[in-house]
C-alpha positions in Angstrom: 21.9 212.1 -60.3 18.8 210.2 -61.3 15.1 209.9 -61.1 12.1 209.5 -62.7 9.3 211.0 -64.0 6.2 208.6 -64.1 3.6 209.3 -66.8 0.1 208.9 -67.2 -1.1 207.1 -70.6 -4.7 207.9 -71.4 -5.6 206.2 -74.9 -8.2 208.7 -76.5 -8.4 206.5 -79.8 -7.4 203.3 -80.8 -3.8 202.4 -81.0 -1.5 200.1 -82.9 2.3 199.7 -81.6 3.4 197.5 -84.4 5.2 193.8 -83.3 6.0 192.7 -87.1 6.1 194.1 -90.3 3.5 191.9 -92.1 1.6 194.6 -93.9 -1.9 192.3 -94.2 -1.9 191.4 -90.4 -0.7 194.1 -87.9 -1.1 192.8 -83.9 -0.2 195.5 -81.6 2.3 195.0 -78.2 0.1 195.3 -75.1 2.6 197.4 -73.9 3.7 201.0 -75.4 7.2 200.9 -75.9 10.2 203.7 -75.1 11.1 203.9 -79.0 7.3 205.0 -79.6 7.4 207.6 -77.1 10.3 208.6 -78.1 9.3 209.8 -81.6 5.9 211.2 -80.0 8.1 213.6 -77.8 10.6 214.7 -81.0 7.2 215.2 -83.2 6.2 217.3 -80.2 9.9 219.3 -79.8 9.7 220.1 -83.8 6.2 221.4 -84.2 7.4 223.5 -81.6 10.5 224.4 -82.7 12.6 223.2 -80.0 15.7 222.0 -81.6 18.0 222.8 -78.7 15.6 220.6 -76.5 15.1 217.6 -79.4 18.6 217.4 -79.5 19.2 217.0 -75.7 16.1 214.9 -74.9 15.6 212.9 -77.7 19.0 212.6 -79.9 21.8 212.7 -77.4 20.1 210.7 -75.0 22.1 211.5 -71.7 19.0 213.5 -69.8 16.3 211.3 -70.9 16.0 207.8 -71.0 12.6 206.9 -71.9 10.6 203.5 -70.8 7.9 201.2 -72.0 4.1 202.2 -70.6 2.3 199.2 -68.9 -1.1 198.8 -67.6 -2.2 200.8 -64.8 -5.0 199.9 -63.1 -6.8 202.1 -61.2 -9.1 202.7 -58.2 -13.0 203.3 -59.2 -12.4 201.4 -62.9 -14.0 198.3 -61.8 -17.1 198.0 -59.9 -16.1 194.5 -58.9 -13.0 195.5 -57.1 -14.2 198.0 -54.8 -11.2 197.5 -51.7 -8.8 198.9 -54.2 -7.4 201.7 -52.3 -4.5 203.0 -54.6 -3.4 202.7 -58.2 -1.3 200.1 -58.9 1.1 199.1 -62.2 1.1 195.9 -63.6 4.1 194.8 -65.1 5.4 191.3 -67.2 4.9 188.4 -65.6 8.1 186.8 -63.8 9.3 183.6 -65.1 8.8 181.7 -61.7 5.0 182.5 -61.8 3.3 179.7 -62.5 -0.7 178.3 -61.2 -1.0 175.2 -60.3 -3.2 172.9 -62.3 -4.8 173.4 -65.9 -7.4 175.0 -64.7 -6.7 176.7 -61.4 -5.9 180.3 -60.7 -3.9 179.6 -57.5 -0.2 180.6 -58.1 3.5 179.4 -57.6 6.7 180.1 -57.4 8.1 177.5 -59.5 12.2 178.6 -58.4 11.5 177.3 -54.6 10.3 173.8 -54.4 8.3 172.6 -57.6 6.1 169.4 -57.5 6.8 167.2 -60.5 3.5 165.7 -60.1 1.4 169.2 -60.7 0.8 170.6 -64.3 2.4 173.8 -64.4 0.8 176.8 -66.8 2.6 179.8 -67.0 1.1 183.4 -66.0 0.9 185.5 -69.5 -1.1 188.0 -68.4 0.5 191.5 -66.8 0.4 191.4 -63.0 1.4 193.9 -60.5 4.3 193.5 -58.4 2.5 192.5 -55.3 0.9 189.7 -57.2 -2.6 190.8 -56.5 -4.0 191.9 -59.6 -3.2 190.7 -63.5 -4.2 193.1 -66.0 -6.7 192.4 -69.0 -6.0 194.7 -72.1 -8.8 195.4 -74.3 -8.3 194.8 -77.6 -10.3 194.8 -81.3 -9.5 193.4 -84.2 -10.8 194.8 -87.7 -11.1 193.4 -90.9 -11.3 195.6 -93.8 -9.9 196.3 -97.3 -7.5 198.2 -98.6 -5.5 199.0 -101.5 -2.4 197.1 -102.2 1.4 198.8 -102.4 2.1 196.6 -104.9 0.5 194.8 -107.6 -2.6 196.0 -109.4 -3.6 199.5 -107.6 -7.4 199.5 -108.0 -8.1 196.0 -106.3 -8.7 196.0 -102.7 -6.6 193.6 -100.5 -8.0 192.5 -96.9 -6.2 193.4 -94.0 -6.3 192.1 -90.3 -5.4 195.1 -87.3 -5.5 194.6 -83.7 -5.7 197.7 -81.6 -5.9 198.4 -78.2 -9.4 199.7 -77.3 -9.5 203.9 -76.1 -9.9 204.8 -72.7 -7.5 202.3 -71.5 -4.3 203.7 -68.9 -1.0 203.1 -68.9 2.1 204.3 -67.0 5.8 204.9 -68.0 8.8 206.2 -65.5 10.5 208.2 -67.6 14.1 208.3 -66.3 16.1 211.5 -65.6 19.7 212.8 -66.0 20.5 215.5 -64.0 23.5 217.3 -61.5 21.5 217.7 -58.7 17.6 217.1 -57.1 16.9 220.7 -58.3 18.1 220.0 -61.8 15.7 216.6 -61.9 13.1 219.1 -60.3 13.4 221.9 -63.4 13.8 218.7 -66.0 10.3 217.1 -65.1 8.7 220.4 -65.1 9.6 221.7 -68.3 8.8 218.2 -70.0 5.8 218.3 -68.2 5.4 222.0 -69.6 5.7 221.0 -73.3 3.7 218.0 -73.1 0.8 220.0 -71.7 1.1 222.6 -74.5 0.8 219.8 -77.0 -2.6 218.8 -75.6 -4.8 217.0 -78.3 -2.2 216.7 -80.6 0.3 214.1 -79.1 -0.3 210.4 -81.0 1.7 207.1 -80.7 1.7 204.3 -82.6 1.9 203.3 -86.2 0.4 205.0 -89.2 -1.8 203.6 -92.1 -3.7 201.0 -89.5 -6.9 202.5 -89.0 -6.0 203.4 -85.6 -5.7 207.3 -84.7 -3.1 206.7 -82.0 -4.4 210.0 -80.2 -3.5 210.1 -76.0 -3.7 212.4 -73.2 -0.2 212.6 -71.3 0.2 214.2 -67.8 2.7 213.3 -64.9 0.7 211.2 -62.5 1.6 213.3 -59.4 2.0 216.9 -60.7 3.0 218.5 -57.2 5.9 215.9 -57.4 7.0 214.7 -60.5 10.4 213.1 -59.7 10.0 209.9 -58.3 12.8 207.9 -56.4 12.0 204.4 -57.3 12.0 202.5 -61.0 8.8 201.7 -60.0 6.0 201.9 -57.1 7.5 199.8 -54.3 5.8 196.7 -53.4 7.6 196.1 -50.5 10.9 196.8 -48.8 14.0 198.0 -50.4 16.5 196.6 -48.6 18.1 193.0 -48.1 20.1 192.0 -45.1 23.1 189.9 -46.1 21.9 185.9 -46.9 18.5 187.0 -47.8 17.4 186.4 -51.9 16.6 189.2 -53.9 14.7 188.7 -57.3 15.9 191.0 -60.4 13.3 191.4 -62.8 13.3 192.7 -66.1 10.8 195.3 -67.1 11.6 195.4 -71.0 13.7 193.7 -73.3 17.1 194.0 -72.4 20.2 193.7 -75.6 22.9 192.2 -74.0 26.4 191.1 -75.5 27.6 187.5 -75.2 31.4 186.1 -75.4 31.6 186.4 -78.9 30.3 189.8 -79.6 26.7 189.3 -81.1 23.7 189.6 -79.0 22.9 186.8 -76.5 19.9 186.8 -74.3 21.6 184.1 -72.0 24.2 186.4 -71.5 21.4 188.5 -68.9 22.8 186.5 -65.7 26.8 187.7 -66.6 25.7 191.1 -67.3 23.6 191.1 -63.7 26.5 189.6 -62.0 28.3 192.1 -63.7 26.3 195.2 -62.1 26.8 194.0 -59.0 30.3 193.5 -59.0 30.2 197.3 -60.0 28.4 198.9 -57.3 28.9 196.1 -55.0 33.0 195.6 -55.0 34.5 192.5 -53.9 31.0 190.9 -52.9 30.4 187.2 -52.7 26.9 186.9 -55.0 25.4 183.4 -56.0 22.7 182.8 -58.2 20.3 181.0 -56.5 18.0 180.4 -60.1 17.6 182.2 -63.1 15.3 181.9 -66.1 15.6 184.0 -69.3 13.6 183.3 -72.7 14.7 185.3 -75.6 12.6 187.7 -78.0 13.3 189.4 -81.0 13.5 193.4 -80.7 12.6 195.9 -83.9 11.7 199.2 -84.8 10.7 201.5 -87.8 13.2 204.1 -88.3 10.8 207.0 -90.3 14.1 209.1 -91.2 15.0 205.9 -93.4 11.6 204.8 -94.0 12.0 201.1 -93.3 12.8 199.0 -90.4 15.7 198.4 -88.5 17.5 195.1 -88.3 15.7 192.8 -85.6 18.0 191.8 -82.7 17.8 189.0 -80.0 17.4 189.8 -76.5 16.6 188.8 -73.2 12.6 188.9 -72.8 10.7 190.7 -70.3 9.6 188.7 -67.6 13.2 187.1 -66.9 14.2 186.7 -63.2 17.8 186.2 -61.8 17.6 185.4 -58.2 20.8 186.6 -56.2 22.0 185.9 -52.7 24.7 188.0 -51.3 27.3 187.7 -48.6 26.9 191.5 -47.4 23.7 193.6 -47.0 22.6 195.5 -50.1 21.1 199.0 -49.0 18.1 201.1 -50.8 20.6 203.8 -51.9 22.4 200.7 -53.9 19.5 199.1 -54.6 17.9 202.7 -56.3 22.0 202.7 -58.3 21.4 199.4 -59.7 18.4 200.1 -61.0 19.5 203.5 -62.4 21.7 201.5 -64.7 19.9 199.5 -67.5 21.3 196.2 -68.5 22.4 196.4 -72.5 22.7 198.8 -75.5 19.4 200.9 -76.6 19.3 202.6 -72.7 17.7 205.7 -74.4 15.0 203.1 -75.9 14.1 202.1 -72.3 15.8 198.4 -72.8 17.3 196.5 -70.3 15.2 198.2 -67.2 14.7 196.5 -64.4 13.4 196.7 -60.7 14.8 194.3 -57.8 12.1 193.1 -55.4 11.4 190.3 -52.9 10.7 186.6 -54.2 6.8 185.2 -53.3 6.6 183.5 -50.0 6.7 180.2 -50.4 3.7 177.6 -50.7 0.9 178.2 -52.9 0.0 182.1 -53.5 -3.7 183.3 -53.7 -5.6 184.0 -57.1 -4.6 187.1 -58.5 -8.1 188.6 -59.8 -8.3 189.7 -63.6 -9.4 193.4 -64.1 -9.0 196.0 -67.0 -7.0 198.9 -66.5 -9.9 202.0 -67.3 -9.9 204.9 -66.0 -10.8 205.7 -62.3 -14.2 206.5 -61.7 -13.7 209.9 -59.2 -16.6 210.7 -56.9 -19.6 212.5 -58.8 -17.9 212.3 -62.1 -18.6 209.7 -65.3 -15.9 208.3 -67.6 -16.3 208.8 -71.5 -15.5 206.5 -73.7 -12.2 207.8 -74.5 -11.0 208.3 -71.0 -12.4 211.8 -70.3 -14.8 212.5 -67.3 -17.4 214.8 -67.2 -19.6 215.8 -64.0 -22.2 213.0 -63.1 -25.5 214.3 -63.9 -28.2 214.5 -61.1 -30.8 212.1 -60.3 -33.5 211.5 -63.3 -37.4 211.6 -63.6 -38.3 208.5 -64.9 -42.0 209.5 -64.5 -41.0 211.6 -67.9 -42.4 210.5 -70.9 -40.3 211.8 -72.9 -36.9 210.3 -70.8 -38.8 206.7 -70.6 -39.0 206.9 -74.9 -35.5 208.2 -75.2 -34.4 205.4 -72.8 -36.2 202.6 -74.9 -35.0 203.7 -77.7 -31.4 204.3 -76.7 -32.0 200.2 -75.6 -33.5 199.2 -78.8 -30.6 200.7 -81.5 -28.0 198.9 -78.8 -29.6 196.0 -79.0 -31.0 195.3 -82.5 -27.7 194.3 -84.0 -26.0 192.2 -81.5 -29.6 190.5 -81.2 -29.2 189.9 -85.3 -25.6 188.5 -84.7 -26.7 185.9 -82.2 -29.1 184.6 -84.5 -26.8 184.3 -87.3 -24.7 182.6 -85.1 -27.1 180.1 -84.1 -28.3 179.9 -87.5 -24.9 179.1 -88.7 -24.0 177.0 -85.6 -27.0 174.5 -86.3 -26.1 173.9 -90.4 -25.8 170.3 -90.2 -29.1 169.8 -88.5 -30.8 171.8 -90.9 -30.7 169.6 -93.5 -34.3 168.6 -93.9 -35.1 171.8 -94.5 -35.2 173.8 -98.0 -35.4 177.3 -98.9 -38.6 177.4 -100.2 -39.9 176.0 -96.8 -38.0 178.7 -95.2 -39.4 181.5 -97.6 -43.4 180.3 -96.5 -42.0 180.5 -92.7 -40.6 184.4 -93.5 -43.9 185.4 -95.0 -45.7 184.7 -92.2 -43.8 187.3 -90.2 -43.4 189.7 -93.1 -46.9 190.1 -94.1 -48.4 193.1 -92.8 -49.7 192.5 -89.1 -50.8 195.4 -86.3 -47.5 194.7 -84.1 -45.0 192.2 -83.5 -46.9 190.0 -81.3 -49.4 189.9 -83.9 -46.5 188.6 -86.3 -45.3 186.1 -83.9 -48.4 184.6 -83.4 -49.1 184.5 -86.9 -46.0 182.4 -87.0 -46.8 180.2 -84.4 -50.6 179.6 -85.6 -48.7 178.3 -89.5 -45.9 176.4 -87.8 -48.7 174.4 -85.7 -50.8 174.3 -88.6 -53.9 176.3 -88.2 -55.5 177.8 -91.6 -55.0 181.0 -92.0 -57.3 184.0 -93.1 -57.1 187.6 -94.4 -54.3 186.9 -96.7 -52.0 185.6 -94.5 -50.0 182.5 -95.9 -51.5 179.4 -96.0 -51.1 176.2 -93.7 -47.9 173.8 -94.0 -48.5 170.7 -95.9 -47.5 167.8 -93.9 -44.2 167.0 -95.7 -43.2 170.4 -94.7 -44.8 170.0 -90.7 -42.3 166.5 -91.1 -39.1 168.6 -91.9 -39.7 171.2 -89.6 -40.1 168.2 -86.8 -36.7 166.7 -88.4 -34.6 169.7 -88.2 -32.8 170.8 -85.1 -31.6 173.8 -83.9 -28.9 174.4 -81.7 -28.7 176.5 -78.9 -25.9 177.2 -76.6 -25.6 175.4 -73.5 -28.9 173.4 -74.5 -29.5 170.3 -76.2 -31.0 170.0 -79.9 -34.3 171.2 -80.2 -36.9 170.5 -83.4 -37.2 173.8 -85.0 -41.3 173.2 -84.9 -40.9 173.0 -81.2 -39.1 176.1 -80.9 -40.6 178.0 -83.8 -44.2 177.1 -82.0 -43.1 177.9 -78.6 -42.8 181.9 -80.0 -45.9 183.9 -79.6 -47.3 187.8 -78.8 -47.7 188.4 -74.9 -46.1 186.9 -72.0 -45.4 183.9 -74.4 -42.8 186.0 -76.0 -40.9 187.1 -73.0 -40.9 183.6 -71.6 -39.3 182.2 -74.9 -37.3 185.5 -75.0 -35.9 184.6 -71.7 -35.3 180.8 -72.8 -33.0 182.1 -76.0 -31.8 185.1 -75.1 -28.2 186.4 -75.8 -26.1 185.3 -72.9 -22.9 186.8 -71.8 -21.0 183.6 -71.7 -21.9 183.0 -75.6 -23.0 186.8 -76.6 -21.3 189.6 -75.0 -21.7 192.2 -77.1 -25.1 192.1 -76.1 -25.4 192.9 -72.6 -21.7 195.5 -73.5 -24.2 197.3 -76.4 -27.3 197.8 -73.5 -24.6 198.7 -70.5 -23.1 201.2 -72.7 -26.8 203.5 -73.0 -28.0 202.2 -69.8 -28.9 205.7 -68.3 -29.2 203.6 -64.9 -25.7 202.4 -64.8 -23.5 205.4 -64.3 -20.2 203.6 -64.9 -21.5 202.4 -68.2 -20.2 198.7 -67.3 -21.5 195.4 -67.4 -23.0 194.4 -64.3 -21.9 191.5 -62.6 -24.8 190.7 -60.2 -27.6 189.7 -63.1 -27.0 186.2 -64.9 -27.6 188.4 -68.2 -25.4 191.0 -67.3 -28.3 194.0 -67.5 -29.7 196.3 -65.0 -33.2 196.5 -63.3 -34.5 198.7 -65.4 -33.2 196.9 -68.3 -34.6 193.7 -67.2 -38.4 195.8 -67.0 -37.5 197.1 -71.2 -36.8 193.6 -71.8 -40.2 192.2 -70.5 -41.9 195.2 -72.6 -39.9 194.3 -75.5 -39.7 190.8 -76.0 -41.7 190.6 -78.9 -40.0 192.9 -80.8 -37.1 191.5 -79.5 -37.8 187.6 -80.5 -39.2 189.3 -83.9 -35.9 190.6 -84.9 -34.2 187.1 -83.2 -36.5 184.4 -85.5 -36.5 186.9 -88.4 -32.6 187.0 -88.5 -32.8 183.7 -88.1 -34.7 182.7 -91.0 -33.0 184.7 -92.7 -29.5 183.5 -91.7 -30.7 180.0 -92.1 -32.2 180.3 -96.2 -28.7 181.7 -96.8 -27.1 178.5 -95.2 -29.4 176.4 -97.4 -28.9 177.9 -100.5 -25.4 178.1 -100.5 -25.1 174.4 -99.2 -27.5 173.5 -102.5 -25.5 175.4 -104.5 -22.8 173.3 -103.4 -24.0 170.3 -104.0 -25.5 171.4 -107.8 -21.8 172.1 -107.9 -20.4 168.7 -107.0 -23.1 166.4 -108.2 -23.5 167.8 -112.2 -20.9 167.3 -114.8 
């Protein structure tokens, strides 16, 4: 008898589930395969002790057979999409999904009547098996250096990882071997049981990436672990004779062709195959079918070294069947008890058989992330924990309004310094009338001791529009140097070129500086970190998430810091800037020193 046990995935750290073995770039699966869960269970048995149950769960293979974790998306995670009343799994993308245009999100099913004269895109992303939601996994990627296996020890080599962010959820269905419903019953329990006394210690993933791999596993319903179904049903689960049913493949599936090696076009015999099994003497045609290949590989730590890479049918592919008899849930739950290829154990060759898509076009599937659920009157952590949502605050306190600017300020001060390197950097070409030295007069009028920043800003505006100075302060430009800075353009996004006089001039202390602030602000489309850094501190947003309602993706209140802040705020902006920009210029004259003497 079979069932399965479906898992919840909660990433507390960063993880890497390895796709090649190239040991400067690593780009982790946006899935978590079977294999890696596998070895996270026998790590878990042999801490333990366990060996009677490592043998039977994990070696032998016939009361376990585990399966890859995909998104989950849940209900609460995004403010956005607030009619999402239960959690939902989203899976690879079938092969007939297509939308319809470059540019459009509208979908199709490409398998019923396709229109020569529309450009076709293929659906990458994960969606549910509904069709009404595609998953978005977070992911980072780190540059750092390390030291080199091979070659000379004691000089650092850079590498590339790409993680997926913490407090992201997946779910797996584990399946179960067992005689009877009580034996599946007393299987998922004690797994459960020895998954929960390994609390804080269970980790996936590779080693030696930078990524801890820690995660939090529970069964999604405890009360009743043992699910019928390979996964959530979408819709019905039975086909009257005549009607098409869709198989679609959940993981990569190792099927053997006509000559004995691995084949993924052989999928379509080995469904027909399955059928002719449970369904005996059935007429079956294949109404259309679509398999791409992919390779599959692993890292075997007993050897220490991978395994040999195999090719096999990718996820995603659909065989669409029509039958001549009706095919019941009971033999619709068999078929899918009974993976298609070798590696079973490994959770290859799963599958789940479902309806096609109506036909004509199918609504936009909206993009969401799969978080954690928000429950009522509690706030998610960072790494997928919740803690009680604290009560309502005094922001009459003095002492909470300085804790909240500052908590704003330390968020914002360095993505504020990216953007204006960025802009710095994304203007070069135009800054060629410009010269260090020029640049140097411009920085000491900001870095010469003022009262406050608006006192600095003005003091920059007063010697970019050429009043004389006192106290001190740098002198007026010459007019060469008012004729470069008129010259020079910079660059902002979504704006055309402006003279860096104008723009430099428009800067002042008072409500000067929160109107230019406003003007050359970091904006989502261009800067997101910004508006992520201030969300994330943002004591008035309990979810911690960007909101969606403000052009600049900040809250109220952090709209009203802003407008107190601006000048510190365009202060740390043009500084950066200059900055930025002396760099550019010395190392273009270097350049040219370079190329022009012999």
């Amino acid at each position: 008898m079979s069932g399965y046990l479906p898992l919840r995935y909660v990433l507390a750290d960063t993880l890497v589930v390895r796709t090649s073995f190239d040991p400067l770039r690593i780009d982790s699966e946006h899935v978590i395969g079977g294999r890696a869960q596998r070895g996270m269970l026998a790590a878990v048995l042999r801490r333990a002790g366990l060996e009677r149950e490592e043998r039977a769960w994990v070696a032998d293979g016939g009361r376990v057979r585990f399966a890859a974790a995909h998104p989950r998306l849940e209900p609460g995670a995004d403010p956005d999409l607030p009619g999402l009343d239960r959690a939902r799994t989203a899976y690879p993308p079938p092969a007939y999904l297509y939308t319809l245009g470059k540019n459009s999100e509208t979908m199709a099913d490409v398998f019923a009547d396709p229109d020569p004269s529309v450009p076709y895109r293929a659906v990458r992303d994960p969606v549910t098996l509904d069709r009404s939601l595609r998953a978005r996994v977070r992911t980072t990627t780190e540059r750092y250096l390390g030291r080199a296996r091979t070659g000379d020890p004691g000089r650092g080599v850079p590498f590339f990882t790409t993680a997926l962010d913490s407090g992201q959820v997946f779910e797996a269905r584990w399946q179960l071997l067992a005689d009877d419903a009580a034996g599946l019953e007393e299987l998922a329990g004690r797994i459960a049981q020895v998954l929960d006394s390994a609390r804080g210690a269970l980790t996936l993933g590779s080693g030696g990436t930078r990524a801890h791999g820690g995660v939090r596993v529970a069964p999604v319903a405890p009360d009743a672990p043992v699910a019928a179904d390979r996964a959530d049903p979408a819709g019905r689960r039975s086909w009257a004779a005549g009607e098409p049913v869709d198989v679609l493949l959940l993981s990569p599936a190792l099927v053997v062709g006509e000559y004995g090696a691995y084949a993924p076009a052989a999928l379509v015999g080995e469904v027909l195959a399955l059928v002719g099994r449970h369904l005996p003497g059935a007429g079956v045609r294949v109404a259309a079918s679509h398999v791409e290949s992919t390779v599959v590989g692993s890292y075997h730590r007993g050897y220490h070294g991978p395994m040999a890479q195999r090719r096999a049918a990718a996820p995603g592919a659909v065989v669409r069947l029509v039958l001549d008899r009706d095919l019941s849930a009971a033999t619709a739950r068999a078929m899918e008890a009974e993976p298609l290829g070798d590696r079973a154990v490994d959770g290859h060759g799963q599958f789940v058989l479902l309806d096609p898509p109506p036909p004509g076009p199918l609504p936009p599937a909206p993009e969401t992330a799969p978080l954690v659920g928000r429950p009522p009157g509690a706030v998610v952590l960072p790494d997928g924990g919740t803690v009680p949502e604290y009560g309502p605050l005094d922001w009459e306190d003095p002492g909470l309004a300085a804790l909240y600017d500052e908590l704003l300020w330390n968020a914002a001060a360095g993505p504020v310094r990216d953007h204006a390197r960025m802009l710095a950097r994304r203007s070069a070409r135009r800054l060629e009338p410009l010269t260090p030295s020029l640049v140097g007069r411009l920085r000491e009028a900001i870095t010469h001791p003022h009262q406050d920043a608006d006192a600095a800003l003005d003091a920059l505006a007063g010697v970019v529009a050429g009043e004389r100075a006192g106290g001190g302060a740098p002198k007026t430009l010459h007019d060469r140097a008012v004729r470069a800075l008129t010259r020079a353009r910079v660059v902002p996004h979504g704006s055309p070129p402006v003279p860096v006089r104008d723009w430099l001039s428009g800067v002042g202390g008072g409500g000067v500086a929160a109107a230019w602030w406003e003007a050359n602000r970091p904006r989502p489309a261009h800067s997101p970190a910004y508006s992520s850094a201030i969300a994330a501190v943002d004591l008035s947003l309990p979810h911690g998430l960007v909101p969606r309602g403000d052009p600049a993706g900040l809250s109220e209140r952090a709209r009203a810091w802003e407008r107190r802040t601006a000048a510190r705020l365009c202060l740390a902006l043009v500084s950066s800037w200059l900055t930025e920009t002396a760099r550019v210029l010395r190392a273009r004259d270097t350049a040219h020193t370079r190329g022009g003497r012999r």
